[in-house]
N, C-alpha and C positions, 0 to 999 in steps of 0.2 A: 889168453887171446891177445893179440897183437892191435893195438892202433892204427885201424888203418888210415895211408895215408890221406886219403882225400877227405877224409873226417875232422877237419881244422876247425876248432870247438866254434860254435859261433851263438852260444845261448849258454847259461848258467848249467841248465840239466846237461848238457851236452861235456862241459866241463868237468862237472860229476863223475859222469857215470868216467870220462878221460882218465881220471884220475884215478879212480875205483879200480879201471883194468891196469893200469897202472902199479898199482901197490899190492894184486893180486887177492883185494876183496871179492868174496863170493868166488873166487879160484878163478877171476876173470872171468866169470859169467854175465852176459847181461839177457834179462827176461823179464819182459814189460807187460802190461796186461790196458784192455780196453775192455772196463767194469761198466755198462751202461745197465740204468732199471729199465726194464721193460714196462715202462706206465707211459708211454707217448712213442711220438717218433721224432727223430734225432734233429736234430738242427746245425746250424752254422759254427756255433761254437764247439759241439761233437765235433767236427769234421778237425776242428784245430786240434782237439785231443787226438782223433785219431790217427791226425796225420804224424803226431810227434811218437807218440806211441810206436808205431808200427814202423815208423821214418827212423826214431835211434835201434830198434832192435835189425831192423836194416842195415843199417850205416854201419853196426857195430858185430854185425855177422851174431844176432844172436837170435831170441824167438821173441814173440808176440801173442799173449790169448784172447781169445774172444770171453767174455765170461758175461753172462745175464746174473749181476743182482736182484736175482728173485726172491722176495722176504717179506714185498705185504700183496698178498694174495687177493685183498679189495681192489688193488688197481692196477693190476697188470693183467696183461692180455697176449694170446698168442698171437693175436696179428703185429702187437709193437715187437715181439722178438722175430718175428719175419720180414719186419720194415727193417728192422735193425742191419739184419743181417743182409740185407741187398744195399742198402747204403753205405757200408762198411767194403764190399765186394762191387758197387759199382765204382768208388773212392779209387778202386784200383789196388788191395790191399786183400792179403787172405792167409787166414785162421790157419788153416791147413787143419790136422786134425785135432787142433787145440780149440774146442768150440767145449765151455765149461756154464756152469750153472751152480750160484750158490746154493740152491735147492739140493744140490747131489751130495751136498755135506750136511745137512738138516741133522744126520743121525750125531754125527762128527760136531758138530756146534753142542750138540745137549749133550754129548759127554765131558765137551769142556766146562760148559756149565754146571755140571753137579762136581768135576774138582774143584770150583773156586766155589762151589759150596764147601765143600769139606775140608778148602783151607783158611773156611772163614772169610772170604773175600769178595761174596753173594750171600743176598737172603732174597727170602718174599716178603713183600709190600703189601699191604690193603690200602694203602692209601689209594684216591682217585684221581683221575687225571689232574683234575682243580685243587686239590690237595698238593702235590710232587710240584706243580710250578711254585705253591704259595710256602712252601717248605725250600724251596731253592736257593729263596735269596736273591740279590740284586747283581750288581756287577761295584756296588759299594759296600753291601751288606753281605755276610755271611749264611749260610742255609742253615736248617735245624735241621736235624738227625730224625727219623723217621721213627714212629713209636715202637715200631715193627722192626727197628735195626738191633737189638738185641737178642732176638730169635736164637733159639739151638739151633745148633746142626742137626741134628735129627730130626726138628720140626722141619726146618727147611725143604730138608730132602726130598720129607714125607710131602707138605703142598706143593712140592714142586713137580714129582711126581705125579701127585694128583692133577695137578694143571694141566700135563701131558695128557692124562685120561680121559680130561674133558667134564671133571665135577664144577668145575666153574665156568660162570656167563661170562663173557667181553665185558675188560674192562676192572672185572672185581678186584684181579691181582694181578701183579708183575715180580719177575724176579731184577732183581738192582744189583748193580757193582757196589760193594763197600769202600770205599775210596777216602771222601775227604769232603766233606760238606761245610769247610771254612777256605777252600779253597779258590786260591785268585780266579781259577779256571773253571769256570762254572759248567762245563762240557766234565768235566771231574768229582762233579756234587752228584755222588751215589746214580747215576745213571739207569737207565732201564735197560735191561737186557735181551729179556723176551717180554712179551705181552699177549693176553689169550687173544686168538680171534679163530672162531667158529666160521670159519670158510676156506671154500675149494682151493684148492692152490694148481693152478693150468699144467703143473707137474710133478706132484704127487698124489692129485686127487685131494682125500678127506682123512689123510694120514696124518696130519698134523694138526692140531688147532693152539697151539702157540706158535709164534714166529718170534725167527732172534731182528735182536733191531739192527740196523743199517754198519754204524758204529762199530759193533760188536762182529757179525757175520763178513764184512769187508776184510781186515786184518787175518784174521783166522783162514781167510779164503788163499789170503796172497800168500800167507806162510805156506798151506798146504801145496800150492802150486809151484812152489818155489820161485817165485816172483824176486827181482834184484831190488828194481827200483819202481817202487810205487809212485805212477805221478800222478797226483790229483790238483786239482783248482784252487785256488787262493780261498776258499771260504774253508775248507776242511784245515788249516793251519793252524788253528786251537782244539782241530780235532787229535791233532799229531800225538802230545801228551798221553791221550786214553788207548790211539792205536799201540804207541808202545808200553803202556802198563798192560795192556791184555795179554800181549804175547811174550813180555815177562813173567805177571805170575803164570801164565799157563805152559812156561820155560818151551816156549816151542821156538823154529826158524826163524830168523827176524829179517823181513825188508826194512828198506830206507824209503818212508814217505817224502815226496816232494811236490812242496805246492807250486803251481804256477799261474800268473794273473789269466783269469775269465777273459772270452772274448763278449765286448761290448759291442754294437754297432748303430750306429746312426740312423733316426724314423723305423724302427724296429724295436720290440721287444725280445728277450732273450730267456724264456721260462715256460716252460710246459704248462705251470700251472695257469698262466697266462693265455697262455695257446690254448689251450680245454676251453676255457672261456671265450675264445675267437672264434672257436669252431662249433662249440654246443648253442650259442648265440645267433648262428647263423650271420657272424659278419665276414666271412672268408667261406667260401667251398669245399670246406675240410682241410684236414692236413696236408695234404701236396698242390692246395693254392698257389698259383704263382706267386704270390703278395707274399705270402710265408719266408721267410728265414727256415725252415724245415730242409732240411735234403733231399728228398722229394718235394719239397716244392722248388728250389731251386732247377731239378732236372729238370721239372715238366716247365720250365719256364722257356728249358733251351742252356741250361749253364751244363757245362764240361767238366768231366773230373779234374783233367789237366787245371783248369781253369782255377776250380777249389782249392786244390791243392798249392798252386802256382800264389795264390794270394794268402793262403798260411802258411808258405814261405814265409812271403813278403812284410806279413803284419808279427814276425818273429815271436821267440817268447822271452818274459821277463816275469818278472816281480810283481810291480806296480801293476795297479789297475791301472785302466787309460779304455779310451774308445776313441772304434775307427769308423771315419766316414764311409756314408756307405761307396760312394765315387771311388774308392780304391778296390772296392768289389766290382763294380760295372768295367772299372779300368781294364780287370785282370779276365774276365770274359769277353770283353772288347779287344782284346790283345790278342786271346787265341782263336778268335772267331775269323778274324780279321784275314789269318793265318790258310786256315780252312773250309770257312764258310764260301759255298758256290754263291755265286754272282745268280740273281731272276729278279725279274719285273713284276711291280703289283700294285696294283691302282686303288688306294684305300676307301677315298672320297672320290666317285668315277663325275666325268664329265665329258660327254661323248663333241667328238669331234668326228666332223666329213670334210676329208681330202676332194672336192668338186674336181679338181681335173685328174684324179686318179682313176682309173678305169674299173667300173664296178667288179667286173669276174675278173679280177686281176688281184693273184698272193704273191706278194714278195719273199722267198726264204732268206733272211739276213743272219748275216753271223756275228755270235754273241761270244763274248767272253767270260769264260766263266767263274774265276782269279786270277788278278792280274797279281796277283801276291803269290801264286803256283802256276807256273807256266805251264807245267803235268796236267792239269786240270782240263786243260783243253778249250775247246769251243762248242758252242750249240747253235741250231736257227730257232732263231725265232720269225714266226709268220706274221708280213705286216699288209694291211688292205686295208680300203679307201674309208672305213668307222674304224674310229681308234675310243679310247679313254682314255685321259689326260687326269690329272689330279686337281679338285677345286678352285687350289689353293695356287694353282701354276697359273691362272688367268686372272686378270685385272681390266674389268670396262674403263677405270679412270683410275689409272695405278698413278702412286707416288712416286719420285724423281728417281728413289736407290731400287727401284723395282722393273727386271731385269728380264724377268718371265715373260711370256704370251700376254700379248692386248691388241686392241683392235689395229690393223694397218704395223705390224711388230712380226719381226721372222723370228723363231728361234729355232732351235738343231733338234729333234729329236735322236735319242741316243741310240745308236747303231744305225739310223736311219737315214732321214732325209731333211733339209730347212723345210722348213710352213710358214706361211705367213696367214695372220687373221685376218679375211675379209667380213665377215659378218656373224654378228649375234642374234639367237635367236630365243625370247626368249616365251613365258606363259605368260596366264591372263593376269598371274597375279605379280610380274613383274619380273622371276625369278629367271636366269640364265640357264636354261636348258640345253643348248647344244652351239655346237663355234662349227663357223663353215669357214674353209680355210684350204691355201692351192699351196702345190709342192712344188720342188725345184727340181726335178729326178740327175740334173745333173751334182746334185751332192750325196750321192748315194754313198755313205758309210766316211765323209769326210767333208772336207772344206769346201767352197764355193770354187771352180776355176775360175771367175772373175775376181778373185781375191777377196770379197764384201765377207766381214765377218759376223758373228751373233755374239751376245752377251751371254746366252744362258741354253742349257742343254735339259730337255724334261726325259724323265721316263714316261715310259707308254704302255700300253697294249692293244693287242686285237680286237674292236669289239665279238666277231664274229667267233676268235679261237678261244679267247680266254676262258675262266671258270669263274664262276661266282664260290665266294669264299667268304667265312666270317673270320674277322681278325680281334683280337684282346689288348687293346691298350691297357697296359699296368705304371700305374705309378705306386708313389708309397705309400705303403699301408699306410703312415700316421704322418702327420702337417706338421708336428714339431719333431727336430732332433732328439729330443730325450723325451720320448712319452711318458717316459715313469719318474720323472721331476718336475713338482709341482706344485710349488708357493702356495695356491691359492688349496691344494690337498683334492683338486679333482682327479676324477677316476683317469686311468690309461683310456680306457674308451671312450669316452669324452673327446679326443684328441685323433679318433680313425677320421681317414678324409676321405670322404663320402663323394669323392674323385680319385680312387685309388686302381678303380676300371671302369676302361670305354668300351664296349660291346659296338661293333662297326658290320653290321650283316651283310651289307651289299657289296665287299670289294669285288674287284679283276683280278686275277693272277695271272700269270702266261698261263699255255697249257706244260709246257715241262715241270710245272707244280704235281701235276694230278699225280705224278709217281711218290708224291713225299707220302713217308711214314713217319710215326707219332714217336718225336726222339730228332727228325731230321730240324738239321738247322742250314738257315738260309741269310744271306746280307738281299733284304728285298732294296734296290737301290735310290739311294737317296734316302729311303727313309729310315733306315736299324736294321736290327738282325731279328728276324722272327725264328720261333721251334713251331713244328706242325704238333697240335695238339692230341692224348686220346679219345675228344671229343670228335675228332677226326670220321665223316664216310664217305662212301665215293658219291653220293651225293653234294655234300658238300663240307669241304676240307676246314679244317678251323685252324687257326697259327695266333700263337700268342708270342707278343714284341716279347724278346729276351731284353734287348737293350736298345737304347738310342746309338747315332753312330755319332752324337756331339760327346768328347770328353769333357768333363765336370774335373778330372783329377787334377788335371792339368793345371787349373784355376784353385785350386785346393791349393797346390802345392807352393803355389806365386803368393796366395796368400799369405802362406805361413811363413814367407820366407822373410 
């Protein structure tokens, strides 16, 4: 296989594998694989695996598998291998007919296990869990040998067998690699290889009640598939060692493991086991919460494949661990939104206004633009009449000097529309500002004053009469500190969720060119970010959750650091 040209190494792996086809390793083959456990569903740091994955077996014209690590049967589920698989395929990315499951080699793992019985290289354990740690050793101190490591082979064979059968409870026995139990490598102190457990498995049923562990069943997986180059995460890089003793003594095909640093990111956490916790607690709305880091939650947020991908470009791969702000994510959906997102009106905090000299039974059809970033995009009307909504925050009874909006005796432009000026507030008994009466100009219809008098500021608007009532989803971040899982003082990560992470807003306006959205569409509501229309979504009434602010933070990141 040839290099191609546009493949200009631009990452360690990438260099590799360059090289690899290069000197005609693996016969110029490359074949990568995307190993996820089905015990959750996928997240932001996924998405970085998968995009590398699936991105060099791309780039290098070669293939890509899907495989489910299915191996503990207590915690996986079918629905995490069907989340899998639509996150992997919304990514933009596809299996083709390489869709594999460590489960399908179960038979294929216990036969490797009884040769490295017979070559001496496994036995069975009785010890117990609390036993196997305190027999381990430190990372100063050496492990002791297990009472149970002198075993025949014969015995072996016979309980191991028996384990298969199902004469023991969870837990009693384990069969263990014989390795080295004074070794630096403590991923290499006799290891556990299978362990009984007496449950269903979502894909063989009740055919099995040992399972091989993680360790063991991964390696053996990739040889059989003939995988090139194994990439895994920076934490399996002391696992490396035990991957290739395995499939040394078991003299089978050997991949190249390669680690590469986790993705970190800022006011988030990054662990499923974590997530279980966020979600069984009831502090997020399940797994495709917008607040989530999940890939589905991301979608349902309004974030773009394009988007994802574009930003695990950008945050490349390396070595080092490091962590990114999360402002370079917001940047990179802010970027293609920008790009694509139609242009609509949406009045979050409504504050009704009456045009007095505009003629009651009188619609304006005014033309809207719908990106000014796609000219293709075109135009729309929007309908305008003499009740509008204006947003709270756009008026001021006794504004300060840099305050530029609507006040009383004050014109400004409404956009696509016409100047207003505020003649009078109206407001309750209990003081509060209920409605702005206010006269128009009709000779500024869709532009400037012909007397040349300018305005300071342009508001969006809408209809009172056309719009829709809509509930909108203010999200911020899940957690108040950058590193929720660093913590001097050793309090929990949840300790650390800000309890301002969502603003529920029932009463907006939309335009009506809203009512046609579906749950997935994404929208720049103007002036204020980019909303997605939610599946919380009916024709009653529509729900949009902000994707993003339309202020960049990166920007100011990146001045920082400079």
């Amino acid at each position: 296989m040839a290099v191609p040209e546009s493949a200009a190494p631009s990452n360690f792996i990438k260099d590799i594998v360059t090289e690899d086809i290069k000197t005609g390793k693996y016969d110029g083959r490359v074949h990568t694989r995307f190993p996820p456990e089905p015990n959750g569903y996928l997240h932001i740091g996924h998405a970085k695996s998968i995009c590398l994955n699936f991105g060099i077996a791309a780039e290098f014209n070669g293939l890509c598998n899907l495989r489910m690590d299915d191996t503990n049967p207590t915690k996986e589920e079918v629905e995490y291998v069907e989340s899998i698989k639509q996150d992997v395929r919304w990514l933009g990315f596809d299996w083709q007919e390489r869709m594999y499951y460590a489960s399908n080699y179960f038979g294929r793992f216990y036969e490797c296990a009884v040769d490295l019985i017979k070559k001496g290289r496994a036995y069975v354990c009785d010890l117990g869990p609390d036993e196997v740690r305190q027999y381990r050793g430190t990372l100063t101190e050496p492990g002791k040998e297990s009472p149970y490591r002198s075993r025949s082979t014969e015995e072996n064979l016979d309980l191991f067998e028996r384990m298969r059968k199902g004469e023991f409870p969870d837990g009693s026995r384990t069969l263990r690699a014989k390795i080295d139990m004074a070794s630096g490598n403590i991923n290499m102190r006799d290891p556990v290889i299978y362990r009984i457990l007496h449950a269903e498995h979502h894909m063989t049923g009740d055919k099995w009640c040992i399972y091989p562990m993680y360790d063991y069943a991964h390696c053996i997986s990739d040889s059989i598939e003939g995988i090139t180059h194994s990439i895994c995460t920076l934490e399996f890089e002391d696992h490396r060692p035990l991957y290739d003793w395995f499939l040394n003594e078991l003299g089978m095909y050997h991949p190249q493991q390669i680690e590469f640093a986790r993705l970190n990111l800022t006011y988030t956490v990054m662990s499923k086991r974590k997530f279980i916790q966020l979600v069984e607690g009831g502090h997020v709305r399940g797994w495709d919460d917008p607040r989530m880091p999940t890939i589905s939650g991301l979608r349902r947020r309004g974030y773009t494949p394009e988007s994802v991908r574009n930003f695990c470009d950008r945050i490349g791969v390396a070595k080092a661990a490091s962590t990114v702000d999360m402002a370079l994510l917001e940047y990179c959906i802010r970027e293609d939104l920008n790009r694509r997102a139609q242009r609509m009106m949406a009045v979050l905090r409504p504050l009704k206004v009456i045009i007095t000299n505009y003629p009651e039974d009188r619609v304006d059809e005014l033309e809207a633009i719908n990106n000014p970033e796609d000219p293709s995009a075109g135009t729309r009307k929007v309908p305008f009449s003499r009740e509008l909504y204006i947003e709270q925050e756009d008026f001021m009874e006794d504004p300060p000097k840099q305050f530029f909006r609507l006040a009383p005796g004050r014109e400004v432009r409404l956009r696509y529309a016409y100047f207003i000026k505020c003649a009078e507030v109206v407001k309750d008994g209990a003081g509060n500002i209920i409605e702005l009466h206010c006269t128009y100009d009709p000779a500024t219809r869709g532009g400037d004053a012909p007397d040349g008098r300018k305005v300071k500021a342009t508001l969006h608007w809408v209809s009172a009469e056309h719009s829709l009532e809509a509930e909108v989803r203010l999200y911020d971040y899940l957690f108040t500190q950058a590193n929720p899982e660093e913590d001097e003082e050793g309090r929990d990560f949840i300790s650390k969720l800000n309890s301002k992470s969502l603003e529920v807003l029932p009463n907006c306006r939309i335009e009506p060119a809203l009512a046609a959205a579906t749950p997935g569409n994404t929208y720049q509501f103007e002036r204020l970010g980019y909303f997605c229309a939610d599946p919380d979504s009916s024709a009653r009434k529509p729900v949009f959750n902000r994707t993003v602010t339309l202020k960049d933070t990166w920007a100011k990141v990146q001045k920082r650091e400079k």
